[in-house]
N, C-alpha and C positions, 0 to 999 in steps of 0.2 A: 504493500500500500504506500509506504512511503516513498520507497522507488519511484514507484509510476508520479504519484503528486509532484519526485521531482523532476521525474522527465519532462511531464506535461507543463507545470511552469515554468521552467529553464528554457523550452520552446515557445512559451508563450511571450517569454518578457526579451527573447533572444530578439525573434520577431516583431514585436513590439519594439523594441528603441530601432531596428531597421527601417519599421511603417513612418515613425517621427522622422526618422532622416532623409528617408525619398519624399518626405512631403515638403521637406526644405529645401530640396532639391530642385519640385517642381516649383518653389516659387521664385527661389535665382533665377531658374528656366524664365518663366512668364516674365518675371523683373527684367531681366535683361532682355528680353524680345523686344515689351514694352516701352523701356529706356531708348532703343536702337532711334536714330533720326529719322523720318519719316522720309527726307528723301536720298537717305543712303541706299547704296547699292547693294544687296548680298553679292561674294566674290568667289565663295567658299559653295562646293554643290551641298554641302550639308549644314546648313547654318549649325555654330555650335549652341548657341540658346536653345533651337528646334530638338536639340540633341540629348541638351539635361533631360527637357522635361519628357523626353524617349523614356531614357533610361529613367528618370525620377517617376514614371507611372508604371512603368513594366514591375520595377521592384517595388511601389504600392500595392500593386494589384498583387504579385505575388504573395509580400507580405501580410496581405491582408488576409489570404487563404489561409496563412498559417495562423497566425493568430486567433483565427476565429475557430477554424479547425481543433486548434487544441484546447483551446477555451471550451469548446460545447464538445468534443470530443465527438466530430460529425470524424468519421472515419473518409468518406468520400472528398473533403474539402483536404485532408491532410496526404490523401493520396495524390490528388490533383498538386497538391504543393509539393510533394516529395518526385515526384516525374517532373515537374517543370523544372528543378535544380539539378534532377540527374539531365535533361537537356540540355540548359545552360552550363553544366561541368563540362558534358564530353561538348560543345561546340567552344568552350575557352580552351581545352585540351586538346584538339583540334587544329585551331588558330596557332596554337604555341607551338605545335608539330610542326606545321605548315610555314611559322615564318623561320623556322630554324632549320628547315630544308630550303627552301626557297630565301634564301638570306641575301641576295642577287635583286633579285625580281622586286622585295621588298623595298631595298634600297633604292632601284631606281624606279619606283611606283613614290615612293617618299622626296626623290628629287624634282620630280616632274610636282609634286602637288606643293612643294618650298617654292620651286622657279613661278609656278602661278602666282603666288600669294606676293614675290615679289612685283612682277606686271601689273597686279590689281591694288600695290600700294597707293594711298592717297583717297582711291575710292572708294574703302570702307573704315571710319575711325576706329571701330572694335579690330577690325585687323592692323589696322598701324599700329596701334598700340602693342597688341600681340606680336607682333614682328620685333618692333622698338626693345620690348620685355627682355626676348631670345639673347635680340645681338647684344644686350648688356649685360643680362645676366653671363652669357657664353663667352661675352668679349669677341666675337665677329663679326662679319659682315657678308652679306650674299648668302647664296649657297653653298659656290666654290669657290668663293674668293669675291672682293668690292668689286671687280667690273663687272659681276653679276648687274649690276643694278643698271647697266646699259640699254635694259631689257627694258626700263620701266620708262613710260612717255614722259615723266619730266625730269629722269637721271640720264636719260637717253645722250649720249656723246657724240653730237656732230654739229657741223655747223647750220644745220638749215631747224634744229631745236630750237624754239623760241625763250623758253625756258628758265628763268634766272639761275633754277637745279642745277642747269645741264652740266654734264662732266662729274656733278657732285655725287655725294649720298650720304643716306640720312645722318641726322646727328647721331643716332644711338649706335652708328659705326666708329667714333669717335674716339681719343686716346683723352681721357679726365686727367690735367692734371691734378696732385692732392693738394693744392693751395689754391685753385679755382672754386669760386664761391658763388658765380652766377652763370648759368648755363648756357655757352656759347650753339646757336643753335645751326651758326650758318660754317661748324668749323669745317665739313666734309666737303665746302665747295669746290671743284675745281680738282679735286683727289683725282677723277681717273684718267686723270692726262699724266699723272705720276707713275713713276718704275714703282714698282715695288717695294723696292729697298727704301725708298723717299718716303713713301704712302705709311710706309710703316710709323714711322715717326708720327704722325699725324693721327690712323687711324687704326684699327685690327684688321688685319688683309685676310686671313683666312677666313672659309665659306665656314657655314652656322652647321653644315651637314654631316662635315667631319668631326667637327669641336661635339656636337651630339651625340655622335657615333662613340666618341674616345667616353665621355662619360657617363655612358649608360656601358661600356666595358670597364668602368672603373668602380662604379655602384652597380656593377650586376648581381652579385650577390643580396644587397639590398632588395632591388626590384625583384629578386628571386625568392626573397624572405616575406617578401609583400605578396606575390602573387598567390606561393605555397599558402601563408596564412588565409589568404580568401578564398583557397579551394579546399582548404582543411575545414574553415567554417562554415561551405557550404555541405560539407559531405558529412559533418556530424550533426547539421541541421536536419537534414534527408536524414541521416540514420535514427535521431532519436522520432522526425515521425513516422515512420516506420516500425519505431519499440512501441508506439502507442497505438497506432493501426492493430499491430500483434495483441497487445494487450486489449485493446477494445474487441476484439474478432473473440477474444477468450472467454471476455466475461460472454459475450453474445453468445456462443458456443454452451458456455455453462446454462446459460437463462433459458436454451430452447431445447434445454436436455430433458427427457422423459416425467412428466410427474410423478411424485414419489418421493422427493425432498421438499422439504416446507420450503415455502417462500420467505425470501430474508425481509428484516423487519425493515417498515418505512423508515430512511432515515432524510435528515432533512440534504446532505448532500445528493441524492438520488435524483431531486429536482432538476438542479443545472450541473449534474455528474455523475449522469448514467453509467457511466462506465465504475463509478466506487462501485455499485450497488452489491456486486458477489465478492471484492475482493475480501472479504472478511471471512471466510468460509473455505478458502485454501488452507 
């Protein structure tokens, strides 16, 4: 009896603080849709606001099966939620097989979708920003280096560019000194008329794709300790409802076995936890 009381609320309150957090989810989601300017452009074929609130209702709706499921101990809500996480395990196991064979393909499916988002700078604030974040956080520039941004109509390097950009790119390509105090924003002008060796002093030459590459191999183990932990806590979510499936199937089992044992007394959990009702009689 105790057992089971704690399988059923360990899945209940497991699922429960998940229901709160896709619900937080969806409302960054809808926030940031909402925020977006009305006459910006999306750049991106999946807007990522569109994208939260995907994922922030997929895992409500799942989470909600489960909660409720093991709350009323409806066997059918719990199985419905213990198959949809064994779906979602084997298509995330799946995806991880598939980019680590395919480690090629990946990469140059990931440069083509960085070189867009360069070209479509300027036409989406949510994506400038996003771009801006990378090359600082990373300390690059481009994809595969600043004259990436050749690509884009107003970093575009030629003379028939009307441009003030032109030749340039962005500030957040930029070299901060640590006694700079107010943010030069026009420092990348004129960069890609520079060797390399020059630009350097100025700005970070190397593309944003390889500086990414290098550390996501240096925190792999991290993201590997992240990812295992989210496939661990899906698969013991599936297994405990699955212990209470089994356990509800038992007492059910016991309740439509032959008359000829009394009937166990009303007790008041029997109301909202049919499933107590026989464990006292083991």
């Amino acid at each position: 009896m105790r057992g089971y009381r704690g399988v059923k609320y360990f899945l209940f309150i497991s699922c429960y603080v998940f229901w709160v957090l896709s619900a937080v989810l969806i409302a960054v989601g809808v926030y940031a849709k909402v925020a977006k300017e009305k006459d910006v452009v999306d750049t991106l074929t999946l807007d990522p606001a569109l994208l939260l609130v995907a994922i922030g209702s997929l895992t409500f709706l799942v989470t909600f099966l489960g909660c409720l499921g093991a709350l009323r101990n409806a066997g059918c809500l719990l199985k419905t939620f213990a198959s949809i996480l064994a779906l979602l395990l084997l298509l995330q196991l799946s995806a991880a097989i598939a980019a680590a064979l395919f480690t090629d393909a990946v990469m140059e499916r990931t440069e083509r979708l960085m070189m867009k988002t360069v070209v479509r700078y300027r036409e989406d604030r949510d994506l400038e920003n996003a771009i801006d974040f990378v090359q600082k956080k990373f300390r690059c520039c481009g994809v595969e280096g600043y004259k990436d941004w050749s690509r884009n109509v107003y970093f575009q390097c030629s003379d028939a560019n009307p441009s003030l950009e032109a030749c340039g790119v962005p500030f957040s390509c930029c070299v901060v000194p640590g006694n700079q105090s107010v943010l030069n924003t026009m420092c990348g002008f004129g960069t890609q008329r520079q060797e390399r060796s020059r630009a350097r002093r100025d700005v970070f030459p190397d593309g944003c794709l390889d500086k990414i590459a290098q550390w996501l191999k240096q925190n792999g183990r991290m993201a590997g300790g992240l990812a295992g932990g989210l496939l661990l806590l899906q698969t013991c979510m599936m297994s405990l409802a699955w212990a209470q499936v089994c356990c509800i199937n038992k007492v059910g089992r016991r309740a439509a076995a032959p008359a000829g044992r009394s009937a166990p007394a009303h007790r008041k959990d029997a109301v909202w936890f049919p499933a107590f009702a026989d464990f006292d009689r083991q």
